[in-house]
N, C-alpha and C positions, 0 to 999 in steps of 0.2 A: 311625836316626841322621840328622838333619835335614842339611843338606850347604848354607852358605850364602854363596853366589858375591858380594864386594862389589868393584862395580868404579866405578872415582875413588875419593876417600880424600881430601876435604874438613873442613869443621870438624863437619859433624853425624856423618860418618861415624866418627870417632876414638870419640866417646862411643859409637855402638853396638857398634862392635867392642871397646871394652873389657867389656860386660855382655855381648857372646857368647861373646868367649874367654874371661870365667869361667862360662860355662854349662856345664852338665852334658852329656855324650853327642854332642853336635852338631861338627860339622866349618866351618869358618871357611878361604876363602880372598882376599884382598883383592888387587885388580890397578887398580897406580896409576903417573903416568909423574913423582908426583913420588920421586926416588932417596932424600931423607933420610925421608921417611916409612915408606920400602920399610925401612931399617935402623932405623929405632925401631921400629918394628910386628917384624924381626926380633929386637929383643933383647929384647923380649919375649913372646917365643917364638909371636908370630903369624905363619902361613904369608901371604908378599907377595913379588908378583912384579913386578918393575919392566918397566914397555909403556902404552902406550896404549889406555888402555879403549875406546875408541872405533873401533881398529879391527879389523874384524873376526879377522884373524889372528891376534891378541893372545887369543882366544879359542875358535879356530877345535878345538883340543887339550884343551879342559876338558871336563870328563866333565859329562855333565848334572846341573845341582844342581835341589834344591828350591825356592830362593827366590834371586833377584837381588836384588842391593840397588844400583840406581844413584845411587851418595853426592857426585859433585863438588860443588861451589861455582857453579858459571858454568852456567847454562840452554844454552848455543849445544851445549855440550860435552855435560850430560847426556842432549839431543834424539839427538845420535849415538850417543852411546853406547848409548841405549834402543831405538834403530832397529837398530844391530848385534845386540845380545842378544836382543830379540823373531824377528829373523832364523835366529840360532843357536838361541835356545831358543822353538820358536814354544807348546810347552804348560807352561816355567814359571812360576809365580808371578813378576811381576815389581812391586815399590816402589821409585817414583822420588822421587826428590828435586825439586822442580822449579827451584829458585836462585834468587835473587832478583831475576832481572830478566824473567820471559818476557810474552812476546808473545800476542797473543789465539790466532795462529798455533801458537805454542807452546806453549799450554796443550789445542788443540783436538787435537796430536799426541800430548801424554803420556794424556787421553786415549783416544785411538784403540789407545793400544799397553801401558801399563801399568793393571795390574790396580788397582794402590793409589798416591796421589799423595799428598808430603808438600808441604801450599804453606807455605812459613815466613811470609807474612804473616795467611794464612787462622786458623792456629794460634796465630799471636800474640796476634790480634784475640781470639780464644775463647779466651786463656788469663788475658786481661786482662778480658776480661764475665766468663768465670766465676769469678774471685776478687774482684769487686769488685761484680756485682748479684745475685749469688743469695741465700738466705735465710742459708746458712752463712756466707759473709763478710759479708753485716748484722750477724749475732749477733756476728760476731768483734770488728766494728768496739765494737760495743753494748761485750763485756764488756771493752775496752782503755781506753775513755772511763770505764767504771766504777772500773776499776783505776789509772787516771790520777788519777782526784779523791781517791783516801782518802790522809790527810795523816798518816802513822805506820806500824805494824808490822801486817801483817793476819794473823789466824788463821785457817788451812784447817784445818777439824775434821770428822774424818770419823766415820761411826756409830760404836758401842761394841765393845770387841772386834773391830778392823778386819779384813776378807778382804782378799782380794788387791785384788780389784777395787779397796778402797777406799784402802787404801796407795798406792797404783800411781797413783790421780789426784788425791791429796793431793800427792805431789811431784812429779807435774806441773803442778798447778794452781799451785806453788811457784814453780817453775821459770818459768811463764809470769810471775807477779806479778815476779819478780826483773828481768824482760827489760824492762817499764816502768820500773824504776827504785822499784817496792816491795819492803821486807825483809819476809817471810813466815818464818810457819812449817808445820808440817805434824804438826797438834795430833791427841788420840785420849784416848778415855777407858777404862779397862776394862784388860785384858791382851791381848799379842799372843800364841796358846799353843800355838795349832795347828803342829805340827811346819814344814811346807809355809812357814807363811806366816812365823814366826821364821829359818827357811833363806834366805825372801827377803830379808826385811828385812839379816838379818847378813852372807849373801855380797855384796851388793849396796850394804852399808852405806850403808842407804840414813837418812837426818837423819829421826827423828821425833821429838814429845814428847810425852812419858807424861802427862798429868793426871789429878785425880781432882777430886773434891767442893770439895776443902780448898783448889784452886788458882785461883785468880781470873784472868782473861782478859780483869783492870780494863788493863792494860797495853800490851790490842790497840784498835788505834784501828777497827778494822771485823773482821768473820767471814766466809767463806763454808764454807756447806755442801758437802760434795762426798757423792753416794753415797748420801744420805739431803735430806731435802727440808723438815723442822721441827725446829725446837729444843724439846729439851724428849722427842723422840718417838725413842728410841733412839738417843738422848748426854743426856749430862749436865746439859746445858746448860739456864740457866730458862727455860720456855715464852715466855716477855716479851722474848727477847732480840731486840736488833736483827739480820737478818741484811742484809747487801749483798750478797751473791752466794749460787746457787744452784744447781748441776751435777747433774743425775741421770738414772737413766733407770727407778727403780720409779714406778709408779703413783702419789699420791698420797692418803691417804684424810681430807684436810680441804685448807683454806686455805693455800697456802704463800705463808709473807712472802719476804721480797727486795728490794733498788732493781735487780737483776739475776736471773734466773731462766728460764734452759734444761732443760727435762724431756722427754728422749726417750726415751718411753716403745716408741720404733720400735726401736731397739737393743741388741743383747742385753748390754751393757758399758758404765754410766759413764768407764773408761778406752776404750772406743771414741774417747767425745765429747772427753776430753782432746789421744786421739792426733790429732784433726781441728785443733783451737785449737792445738797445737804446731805443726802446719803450716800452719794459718793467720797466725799470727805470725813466721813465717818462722824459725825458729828451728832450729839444728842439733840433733839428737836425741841428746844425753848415753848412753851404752852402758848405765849402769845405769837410767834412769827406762825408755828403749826395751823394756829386756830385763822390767820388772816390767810395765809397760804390756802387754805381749803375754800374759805371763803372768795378767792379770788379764782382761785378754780368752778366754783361753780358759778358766780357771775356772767364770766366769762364765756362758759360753755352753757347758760341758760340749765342751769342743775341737771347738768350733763346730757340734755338735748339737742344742741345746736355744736357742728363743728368738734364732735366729740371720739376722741382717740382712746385706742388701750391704754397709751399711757398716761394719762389722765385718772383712770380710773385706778391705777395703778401705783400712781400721786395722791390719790384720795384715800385707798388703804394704808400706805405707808402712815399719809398723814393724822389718822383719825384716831389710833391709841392716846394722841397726844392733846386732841383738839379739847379747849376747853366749851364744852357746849351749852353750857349756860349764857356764856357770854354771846356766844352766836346769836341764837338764839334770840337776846337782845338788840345785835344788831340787824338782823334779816327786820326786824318788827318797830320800825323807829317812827312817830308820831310823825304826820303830815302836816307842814304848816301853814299859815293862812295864805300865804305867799304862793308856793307850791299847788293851790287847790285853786286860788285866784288864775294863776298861768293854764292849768289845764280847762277850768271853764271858759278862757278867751280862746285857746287853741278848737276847741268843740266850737262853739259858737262861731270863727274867724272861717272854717276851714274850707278848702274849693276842692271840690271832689270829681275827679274825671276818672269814669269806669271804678275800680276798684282802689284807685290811686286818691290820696287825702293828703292837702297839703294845706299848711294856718300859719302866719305870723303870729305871735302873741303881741306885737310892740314890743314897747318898752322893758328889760327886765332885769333883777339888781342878781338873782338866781339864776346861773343858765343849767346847774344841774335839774331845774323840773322841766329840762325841758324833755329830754328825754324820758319820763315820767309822762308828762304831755304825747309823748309820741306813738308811746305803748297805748295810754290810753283810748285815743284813736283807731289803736290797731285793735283794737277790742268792740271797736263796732262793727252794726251788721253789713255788710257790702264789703270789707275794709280790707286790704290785704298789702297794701304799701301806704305808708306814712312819712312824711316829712316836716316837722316845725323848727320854726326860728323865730331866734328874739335878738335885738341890739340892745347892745350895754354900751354907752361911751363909742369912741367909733369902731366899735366892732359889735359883728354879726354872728353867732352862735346858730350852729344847724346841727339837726338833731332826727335821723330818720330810722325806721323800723320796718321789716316783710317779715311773712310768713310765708310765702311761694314761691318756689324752684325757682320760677320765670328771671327771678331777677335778684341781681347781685351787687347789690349796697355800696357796699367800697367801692368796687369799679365805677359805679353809674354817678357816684357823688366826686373821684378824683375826674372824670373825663369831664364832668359839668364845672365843677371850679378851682379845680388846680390852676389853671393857667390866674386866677383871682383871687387868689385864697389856699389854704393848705386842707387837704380832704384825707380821709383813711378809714377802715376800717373793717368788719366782717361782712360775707355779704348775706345777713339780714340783721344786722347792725352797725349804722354809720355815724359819722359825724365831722363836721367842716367849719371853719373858723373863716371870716372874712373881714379885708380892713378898707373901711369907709372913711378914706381922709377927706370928702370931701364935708362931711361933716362939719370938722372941725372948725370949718369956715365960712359958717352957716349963718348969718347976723342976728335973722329971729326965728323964733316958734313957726310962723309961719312956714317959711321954708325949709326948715327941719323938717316939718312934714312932708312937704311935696316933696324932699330928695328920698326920704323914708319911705313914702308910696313908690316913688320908680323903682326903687332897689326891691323892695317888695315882689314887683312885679316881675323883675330882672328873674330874681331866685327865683320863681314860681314858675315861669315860661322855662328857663335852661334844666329844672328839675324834671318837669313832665316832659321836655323834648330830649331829655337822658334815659329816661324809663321807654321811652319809643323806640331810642336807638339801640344797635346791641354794643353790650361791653367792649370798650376798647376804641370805640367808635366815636373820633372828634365831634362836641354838638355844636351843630349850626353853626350861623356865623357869629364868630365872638365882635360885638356891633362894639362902633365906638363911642356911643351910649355908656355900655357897664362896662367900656374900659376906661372910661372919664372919670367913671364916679367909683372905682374901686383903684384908681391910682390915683387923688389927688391929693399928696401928703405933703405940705407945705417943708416940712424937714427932709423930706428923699427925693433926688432924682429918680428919672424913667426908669433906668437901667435897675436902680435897686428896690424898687415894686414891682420890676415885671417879674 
């Protein structure tokens, strides 16, 4: 239990001793000669004793602490004080404050006798360069000018079927356009289904909007992507579209447009870079965007094990005075439903297992968020160390895979197996790909639903395991005119706008 002696009781000192006396474990006593501080500091139930820090006496009876903290206001005063305590305490930790007025004299003393010096002009100066020349507040400045010029309502549209991550910095990215004096919204295509992330959305009620095909986004005078990087490539949205802004932190695997566009690919969390641009805009952090923001940060970074940056973690302190954790809490812990525990028992039961590698259809599924639930699952057994499951809904096919070993790298091995059929992304030891089966649609009975269902089946399973063979980057086999028949036969598209 850390034991820390503050003596004077100035203006920087009130803020530190309010975040020690709410710290955990640690001991707090303050000795100041002003008397009304001595009783605010007591009604709130901080130990202070009214004396003169400065003379020795005043200290001569305190038990030896860990850490001093000399906090007055006036240099002349905390030089005495620092003189008395390094006297009393010649082997503790001492941090001094040094006040705003000292002397060459006086700086050469604190110095001589304190381990750590706070100079309030030194600080000021590098609190004023680093928000105003580093690369992060350029970008900040960048996207404020960008957000300043659009003349109407913008849409934040995050990928299809949104995660956490990408909820969490749609209404941040909200929130920030609102703080210029833009009306936003915080747009999404697909279903939100997964237990976790509908818990977020609803305890947090947090503002999104549903679109589909049918709904036009003639009405938004500009877009930005949040979470995803092209239009057209996991949303709905037509590859032609204009975008103005661009947030992410996957990789890219073509061109991305934008009059704005930040991709850091250093960080494990698109809501990282949000949590950064909320305090770069100076902006008080709302208890529900805070509490999804964190939650989308550790999602993403597997609670800060997987793909995980300083600033990340750095995103997570900012964020957490504010988080409301009850509600987390809530949602980390959301009931499994019969549906969700149905998909994973067909994925166990379904799955083909070559060396360490596990791969299952489940069929049929109205859910495709379990399916990665299903994925994990699998990767939870003994021998298991790559995972892949899939299920079709209507004619499309939902893939959903998981590793735990270096060897291999998820996103890559799922864009080089079905890009060319499909749209694939993700981290690599968390993936997932979307495929469209028109030949379905024109399928007369059950019967042959099925059999085209077992070929595609088989299609995914062979081009999966012959992707985990190859090394990243590396075209798999021959793309046969087989799964190019049955993964372009859309009776509404030509060739050219399937391939």
């Amino acid at each position: 239990m850390v034991f820390w002696l503050v003596l004077g009781c100035g203006t920087i000192c009130r803020q530190v001793t309010e975040q020690l006396s709410a710290g955990d474990g640690g001991r707090l006593l303050v000795i100041t000669d002003d008397d009304g501080v001595v009783e605010t500091l007591r009604d709130e139930s901080v130990p202070a004793r009214s004396a003169d820090p400065a003379d020795p006496e005043s200290i001569a009876t305190v038990e030896t602490p860990d850490v001093v903290f000399v906090a007055g206001d006036r240099t002349d005063v905390n030089r005495a004080t620092l003189e008395a305590a390094r006297d009393r305490f010649p082997d503790t930790s001492i941090v001094a404050y040094l006040g705003g007025n000292a002397t060459a004299a006086d700086i050469d003393r604190f110095d001589a006798l304190a381990d750590h010096i706070v100079d309030p002009s030194a600080a000021m100066a590098d609190r004023v360069l680093e928000r105003t020349t580093n690369p992060a507040a350029e970008t900040a400045i960048e996207l404020r000018e960008r957000l300043s010029a659009i003349d109407g309502r913008l849409a934040v549209v995050t990928h299809d079927n949104p995660d956490p991550d990408a909820i969490a910095s749609a209404v941040a990215m909200v929130d920030i356009a609102e703080s210029v004096g833009v009306e936003a919204d915080a747009c999404y295509f697909g279903d939100i289904s997964h237990q976790e992330n509908r818990a977020m959305v609803n305890l947090l009620e947090l503002d999104l909007r549903n679109v589909g095909r049918e709904h036009s986004l003639e009405n938004y005078s500009a877009i930005a992507l949040v979470d995803h990087s092209r239009p057209g490539v996991n949303d709905q949205l037509p590859e032609d579209s204009h975008v103005d802004i661009v947030i992410d932190h996957h990789p890219p695997r073509g061109p991305v447009p934008g009059e704005f566009v930040d991709l850091r690919q250093g960080v494990g969390a698109t809501s990282t870079v949000l949590t950064e641009y909320v305090d770069r805009f100076g902006l008080a952090f709302d208890s529900a965007t805070a509490t999804a923001l964190l939650f989308g940060i550790r999602v993403d970074t597997n609670d800060f094990t997987r793909e995980v940056s300083p600033a990340d973690f750095r995103a997570a302190s900012l964020l957490w005075p504010h988080v409301d954790t009850s509600i987390l809490r809530q949602i980390e812990q959301p009931s499994l439903e019969g549906e969700t525990l149905e998909t994973i028992a067909r994925a166990i039961k379904n799955r083909v297992q070559r060396d360490s590698v596990a791969v299952a259809s489940v069929g049929r599924i109205g859910d495709r968020d379990a399916l990665p639930q299903a994925a994990d699952e699998l990767l939870s057994m003994e021998g298991v160390e790559t995972t892949l499951v899939f299920g079709f809904n209507d004619e499309m096919v939902y893939l959903s895979a998981r590793s735990r070993t270096a060897d291999v790298d998820l996103g890559e091995t799922l864009r080089d197996a079905y890009d060319r059929i499909g749209s694939a992304g993700g981290h690599a030891d968390m993936a997932g790909a979307q495929l469209e089966i028109g030949i379905l649609g024109s399928a007369d009975d059950e019967e042959e639903v099925e059999s085209i269902v077992s070929v595609v089946e088989e299609v995914i399973t062979n081009r999966f395991f012959e992707a985990i063979e190859t090394q990243p980057g590396t075209p798999v086999g021959a793309y046969t005119q087989t799964s190019q028949w049955l993964f372009t036969q859309r009776g509404e598209q030509d060739e050219s706008e399937s391939a």
